[in-house]
C-alpha positions as CSV (number, residue, x, y, z in Angstrom):
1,X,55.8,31.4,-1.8
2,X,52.6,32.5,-1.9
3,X,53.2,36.2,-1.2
4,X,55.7,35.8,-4.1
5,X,53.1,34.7,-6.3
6,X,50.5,37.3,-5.2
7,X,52.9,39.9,-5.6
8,X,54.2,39.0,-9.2
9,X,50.3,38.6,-10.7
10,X,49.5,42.1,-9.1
11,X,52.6,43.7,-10.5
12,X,51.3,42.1,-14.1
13,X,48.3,43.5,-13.4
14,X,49.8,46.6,-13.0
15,X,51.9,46.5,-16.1
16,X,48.9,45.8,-18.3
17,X,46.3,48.0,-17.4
18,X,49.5,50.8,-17.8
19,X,49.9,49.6,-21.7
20,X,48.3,51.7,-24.4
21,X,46.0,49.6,-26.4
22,X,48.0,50.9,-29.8
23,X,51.1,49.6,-27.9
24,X,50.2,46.1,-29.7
25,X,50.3,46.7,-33.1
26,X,53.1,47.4,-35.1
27,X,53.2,50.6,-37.5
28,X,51.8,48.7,-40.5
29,X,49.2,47.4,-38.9
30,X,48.3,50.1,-37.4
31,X,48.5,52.8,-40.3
32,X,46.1,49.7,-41.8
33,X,43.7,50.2,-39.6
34,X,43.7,53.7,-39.1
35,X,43.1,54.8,-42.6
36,X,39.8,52.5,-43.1
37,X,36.5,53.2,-41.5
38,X,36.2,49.3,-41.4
39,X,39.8,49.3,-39.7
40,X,39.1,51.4,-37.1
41,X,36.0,49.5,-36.1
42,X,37.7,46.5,-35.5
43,X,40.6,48.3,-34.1
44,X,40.0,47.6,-30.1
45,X,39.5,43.6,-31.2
46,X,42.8,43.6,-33.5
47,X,44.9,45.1,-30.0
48,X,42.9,42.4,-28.1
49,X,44.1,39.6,-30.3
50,X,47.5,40.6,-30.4
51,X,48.1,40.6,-26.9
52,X,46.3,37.2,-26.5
53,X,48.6,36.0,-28.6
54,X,51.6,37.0,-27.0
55,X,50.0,35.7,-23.6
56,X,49.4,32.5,-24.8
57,X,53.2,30.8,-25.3
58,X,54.0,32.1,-21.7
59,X,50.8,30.2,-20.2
60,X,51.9,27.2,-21.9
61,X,55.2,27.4,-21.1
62,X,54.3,27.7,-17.5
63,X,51.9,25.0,-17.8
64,X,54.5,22.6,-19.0
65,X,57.1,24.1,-16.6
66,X,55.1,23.2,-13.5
67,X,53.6,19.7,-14.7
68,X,57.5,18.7,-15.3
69,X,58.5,20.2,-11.8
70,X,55.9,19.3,-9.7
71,X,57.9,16.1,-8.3
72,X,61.2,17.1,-8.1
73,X,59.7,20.8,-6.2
74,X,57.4,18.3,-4.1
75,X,60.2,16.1,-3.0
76,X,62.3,18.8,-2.5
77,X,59.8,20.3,-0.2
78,X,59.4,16.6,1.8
79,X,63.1,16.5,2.6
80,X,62.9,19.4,4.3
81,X,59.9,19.6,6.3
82,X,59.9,15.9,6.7
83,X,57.3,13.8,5.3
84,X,54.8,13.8,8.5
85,X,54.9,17.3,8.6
86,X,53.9,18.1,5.2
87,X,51.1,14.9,5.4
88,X,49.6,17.7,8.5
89,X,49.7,20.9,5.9
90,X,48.0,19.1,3.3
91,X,45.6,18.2,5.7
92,X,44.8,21.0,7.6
93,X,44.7,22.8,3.9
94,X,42.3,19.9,3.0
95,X,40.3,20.4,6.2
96,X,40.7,24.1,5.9
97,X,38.1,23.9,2.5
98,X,34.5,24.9,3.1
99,X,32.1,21.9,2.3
100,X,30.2,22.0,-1.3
């Protein structure tokens, strides 16, 4: 599970340092900016933005997504390991932590 994670946020890091910055906007928006000295100034900032704001709805999503399916995921996880066994995981993970 946690391979699977590792290997899905490298693969979008991947994908996102492959985009072209201009790749955000659309054409009006970016004939906009292009024809102004003022636009282009401000053009890396207007990409930035854009792609922030497709990011966002995903990271809430995904937030929601695992608040809702902790439990069920968790008790899914008991029932097959058995409830003492995943008690010693969380413990040695627990123990596992350097001290602050």
């Amino acid at each position: 599970m946690r391979r699977l994670a590792l290997v899905c946020l490298l693969g979008a890091i991947v994908l996102a340092g492959t985009a072209r910055p201009a790749s955000a906007q659309c054409v009006m928006c970016k004939a906009a900016l292009t024809d102004s000295p003022e636009g282009r100034a401000i053009n890396q900032t207007f990409n930035r933005a854009i792609l922030l704001m497709l990011v966002a709805p995903y990271l809430v999503a995904g937030t929601l997504m695992a608040t809702v399916f902790r439990r069920p995921l968790a008790a899914v996880l008991v029932r097959r390991l058995g409830p003492g066994r995943v008690r010693r995981l969380l413990e040695l993970r627990l123990l596992a932590r350097p001290a602050r």
